[in-house]
C-alpha positions in Angstrom: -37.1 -90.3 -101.3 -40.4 -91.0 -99.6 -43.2 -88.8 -99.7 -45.4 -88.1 -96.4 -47.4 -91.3 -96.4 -43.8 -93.2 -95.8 -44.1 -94.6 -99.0 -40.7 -95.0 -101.3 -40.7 -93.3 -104.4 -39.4 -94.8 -107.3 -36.6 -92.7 -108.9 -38.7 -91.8 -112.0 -41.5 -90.7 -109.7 -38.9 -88.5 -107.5 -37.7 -86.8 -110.7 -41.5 -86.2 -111.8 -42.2 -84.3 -109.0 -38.6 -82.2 -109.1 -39.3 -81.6 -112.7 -43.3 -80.3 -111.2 -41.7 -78.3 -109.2 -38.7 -76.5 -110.6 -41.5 -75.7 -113.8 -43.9 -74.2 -111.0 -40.7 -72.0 -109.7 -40.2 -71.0 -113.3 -43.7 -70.1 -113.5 -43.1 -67.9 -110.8 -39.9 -66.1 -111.9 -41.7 -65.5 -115.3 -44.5 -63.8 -113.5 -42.5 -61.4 -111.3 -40.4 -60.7 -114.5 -43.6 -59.7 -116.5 -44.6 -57.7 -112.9 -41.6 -55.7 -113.4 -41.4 -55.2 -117.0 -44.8 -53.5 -116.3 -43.8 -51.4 -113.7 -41.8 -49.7 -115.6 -44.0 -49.3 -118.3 -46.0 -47.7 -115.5 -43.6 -45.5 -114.2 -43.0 -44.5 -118.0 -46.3 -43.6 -118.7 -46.3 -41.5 -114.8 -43.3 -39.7 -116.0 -45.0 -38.7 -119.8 -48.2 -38.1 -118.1 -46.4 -35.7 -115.4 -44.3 -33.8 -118.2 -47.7 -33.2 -120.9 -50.3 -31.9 -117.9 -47.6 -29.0 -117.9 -47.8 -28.4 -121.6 -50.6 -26.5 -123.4 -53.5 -28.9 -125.1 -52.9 -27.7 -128.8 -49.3 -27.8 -128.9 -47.7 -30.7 -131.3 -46.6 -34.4 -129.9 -45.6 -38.0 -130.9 -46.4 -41.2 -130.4 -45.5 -44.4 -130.9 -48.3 -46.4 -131.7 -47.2 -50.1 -133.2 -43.7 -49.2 -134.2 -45.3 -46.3 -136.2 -44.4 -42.5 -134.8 -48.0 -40.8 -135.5 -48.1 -37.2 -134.8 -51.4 -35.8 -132.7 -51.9 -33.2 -129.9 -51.5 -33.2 -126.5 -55.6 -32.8 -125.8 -55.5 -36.4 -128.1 -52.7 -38.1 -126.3 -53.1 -37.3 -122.9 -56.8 -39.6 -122.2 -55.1 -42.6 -124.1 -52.3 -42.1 -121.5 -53.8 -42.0 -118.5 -56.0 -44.9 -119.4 -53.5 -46.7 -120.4 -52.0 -46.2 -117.1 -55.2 -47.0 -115.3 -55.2 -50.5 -117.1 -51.3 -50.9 -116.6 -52.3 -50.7 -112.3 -55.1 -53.3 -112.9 -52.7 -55.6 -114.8 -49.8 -55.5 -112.4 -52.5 -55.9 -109.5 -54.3 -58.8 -111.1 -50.6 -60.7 -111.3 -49.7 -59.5 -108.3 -52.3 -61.7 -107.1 -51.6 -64.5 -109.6 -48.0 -64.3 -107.9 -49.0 -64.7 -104.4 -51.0 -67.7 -105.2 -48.7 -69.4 -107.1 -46.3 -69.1 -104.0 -48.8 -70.5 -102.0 -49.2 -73.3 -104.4 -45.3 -74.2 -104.2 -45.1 -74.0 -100.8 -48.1 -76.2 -100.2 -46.3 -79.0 -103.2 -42.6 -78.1 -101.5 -44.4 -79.6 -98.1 -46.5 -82.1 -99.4 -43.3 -83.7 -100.8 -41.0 -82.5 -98.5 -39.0 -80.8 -100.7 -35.8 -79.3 -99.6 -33.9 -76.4 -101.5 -30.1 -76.2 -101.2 -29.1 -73.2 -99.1 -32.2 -72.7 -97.1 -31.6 -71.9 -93.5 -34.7 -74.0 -91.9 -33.5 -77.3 -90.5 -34.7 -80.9 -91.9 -37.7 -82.4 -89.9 -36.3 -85.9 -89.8 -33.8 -87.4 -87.0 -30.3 -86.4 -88.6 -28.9 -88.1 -85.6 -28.7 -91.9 -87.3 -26.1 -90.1 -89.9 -22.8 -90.7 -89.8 -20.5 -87.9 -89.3 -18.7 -88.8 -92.7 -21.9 -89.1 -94.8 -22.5 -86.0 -97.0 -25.2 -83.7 -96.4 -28.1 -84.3 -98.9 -29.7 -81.0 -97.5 -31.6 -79.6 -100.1 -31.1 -82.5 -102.7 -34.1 -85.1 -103.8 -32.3 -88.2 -102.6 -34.0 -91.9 -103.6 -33.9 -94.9 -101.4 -34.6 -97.2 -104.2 -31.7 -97.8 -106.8 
């Protein structure tokens, strides 16, 4: 492997910046798994919300609160709800964010080390030409010139 100077990488260097990579793709999953996981706490809270501005304010209700099923009225609950909600938008909005840059960020490593992922569709910028017709395809594998 050889990063965009031309310079060889040694194989420990080449597995240093795969290992970079695949934890900054991790990174990534975990964010857009926490994204989701808080949508639906969203849409939860949208759905409770919905059902409670139909009820009257005295009338009896539970919630959960720490494991703990406390009993209060629906003029109690329904603020703590909707600002809950309100904070559960800002959340998702502010990673949301966090997720877009830290795309950016692998794409910007991905092509400063011209990392290629198995599967893609776009084509490698090097002369594939030289290859023999019987060499395997190293498209979308880290592959080191030094031994």
């Amino acid at each position: 492997m050889a990063d965009k100077k031309g310079k060889a990488l040694t194989k420990s260097e080449g597995e240093e910046i795969v290992q970079k990579f695949q934890q900054m793709r991790n990174e990534q999953r975990s964010l857009m798994a926490k994204i989701t996981e808080l949508e639906q706490d969203l849409n939860e809270h949208k759905v409770v919300i919905e059902t409670l501005t139909e009820v009257t304010p005295e009338r009896k209700c539970f919630r959960m609160v720490g494991g703990v099923l406390v009993e209060r009225t629906v003029a109690e609950i329904l603020p703590a709800l909707t600002n809950n909600r309100d904070q559960l938008t800002k959340v998702i909005e502010s990673l949301n964010d966090k997720l877009v840059s830290k795309g950016k960020e692998v794409n910007e490593y991905r092509e400063k080390h011209g990392i290629r992922i198995r599967g893609q569709d776009d084509t490698p910028k090097e002369d594939t030409s030289a290859q023999s017709n019987n060499a395997p395809s190293t498209q979308g594998v880290l592959v080191s010139n030094k031994s």
